[in-house]
C-alpha positions as CSV (number, residue, x, y, z in Angstrom):
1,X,0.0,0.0,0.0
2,X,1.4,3.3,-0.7
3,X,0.9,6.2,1.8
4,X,-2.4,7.4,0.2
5,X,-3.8,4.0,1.0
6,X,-4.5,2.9,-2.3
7,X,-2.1,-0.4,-4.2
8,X,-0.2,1.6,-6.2
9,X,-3.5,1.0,-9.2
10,X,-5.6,3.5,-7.3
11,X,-7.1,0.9,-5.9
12,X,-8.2,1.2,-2.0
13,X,-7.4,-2.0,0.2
14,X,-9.6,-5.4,-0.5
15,X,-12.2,-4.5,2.1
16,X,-13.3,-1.5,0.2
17,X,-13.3,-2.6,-3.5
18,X,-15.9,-2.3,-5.5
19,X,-17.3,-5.1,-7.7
20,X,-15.5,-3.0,-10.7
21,X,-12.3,-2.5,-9.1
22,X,-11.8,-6.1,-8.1
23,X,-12.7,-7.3,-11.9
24,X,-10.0,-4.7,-12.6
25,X,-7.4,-6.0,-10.2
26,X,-8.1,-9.6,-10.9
27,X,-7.2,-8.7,-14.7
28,X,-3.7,-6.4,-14.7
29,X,-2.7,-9.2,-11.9
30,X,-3.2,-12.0,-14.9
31,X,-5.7,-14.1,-12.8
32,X,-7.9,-14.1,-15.6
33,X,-7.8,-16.3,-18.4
34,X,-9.8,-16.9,-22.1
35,X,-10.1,-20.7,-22.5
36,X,-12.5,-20.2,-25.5
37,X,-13.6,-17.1,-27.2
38,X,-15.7,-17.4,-30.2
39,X,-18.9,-15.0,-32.0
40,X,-21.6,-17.2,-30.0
41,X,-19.9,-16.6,-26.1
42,X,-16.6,-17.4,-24.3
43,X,-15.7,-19.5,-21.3
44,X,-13.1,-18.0,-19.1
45,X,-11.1,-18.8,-16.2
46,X,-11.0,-16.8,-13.2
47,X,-8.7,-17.2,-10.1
48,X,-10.0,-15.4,-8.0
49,X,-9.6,-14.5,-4.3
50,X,-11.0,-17.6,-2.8
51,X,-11.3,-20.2,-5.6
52,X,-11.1,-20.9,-9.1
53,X,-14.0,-20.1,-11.1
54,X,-15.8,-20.3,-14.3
55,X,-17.6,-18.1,-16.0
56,X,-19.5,-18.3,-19.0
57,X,-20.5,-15.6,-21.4
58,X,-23.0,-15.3,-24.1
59,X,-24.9,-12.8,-26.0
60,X,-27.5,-11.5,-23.0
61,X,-26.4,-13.8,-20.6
62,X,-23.3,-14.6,-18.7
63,X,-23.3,-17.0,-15.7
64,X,-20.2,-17.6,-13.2
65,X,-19.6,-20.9,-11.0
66,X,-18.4,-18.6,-7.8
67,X,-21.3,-18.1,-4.8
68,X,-22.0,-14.7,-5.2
69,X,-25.7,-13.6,-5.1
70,X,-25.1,-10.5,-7.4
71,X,-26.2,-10.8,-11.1
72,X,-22.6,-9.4,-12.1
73,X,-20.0,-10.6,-9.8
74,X,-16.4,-9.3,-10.2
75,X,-15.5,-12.8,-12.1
76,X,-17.8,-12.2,-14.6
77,X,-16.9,-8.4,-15.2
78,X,-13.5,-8.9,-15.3
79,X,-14.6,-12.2,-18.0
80,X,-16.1,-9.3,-20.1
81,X,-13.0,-7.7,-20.1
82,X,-10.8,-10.1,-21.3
83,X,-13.3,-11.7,-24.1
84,X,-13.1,-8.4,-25.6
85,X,-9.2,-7.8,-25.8
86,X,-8.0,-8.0,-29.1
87,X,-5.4,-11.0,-30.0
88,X,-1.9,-9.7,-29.8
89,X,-1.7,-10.9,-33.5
90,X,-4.5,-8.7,-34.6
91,X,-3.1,-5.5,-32.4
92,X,0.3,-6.1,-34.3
């Protein structure tokens, strides 16, 4: 933690992360990962702070395997992030 009390990301300590920031963490920090990305959905792998999880995403609908009660837990946001990062090839 840095002096202002944020990680460095400008990001506050665990306890007071929001759903957002957490998705955002869990992705710079490489504890998300695409297993398969196509036009129909993607299933991606999450690490997250108590488990591994998976998450599922398809047009309108995404579902994740951790025990949050929230319709978008930080898995699945972080999911959406990933699935729609472009290859490196197609960046290059």
């Amino acid at each position: 933690m840095t002096r202002s009390g944020t990680d460095g990301l400008g990001i506050r300590g665990r306890g007071r992360e929001t759903v957002e920031q957490k998705a955002h963490r869990l992705l710079v920090t490489g504890a998300v990962r695409a297993v398969d990305v196509a036009e129909t959905g993607a299933l991606v792998v999450v690490a997250g702070d108590t488990g591994r999880y998976e998450v599922e995403l398809s047009p309108g609908r995404s579902t994740c395997s951790c025990p949050a009660t929230v319709a978008r837990c930080s898995h699945v946001i972080a999911a959406e992030l990933i699935a729609r990062l472009p290859d490196s090839e197609d960046a290059a």
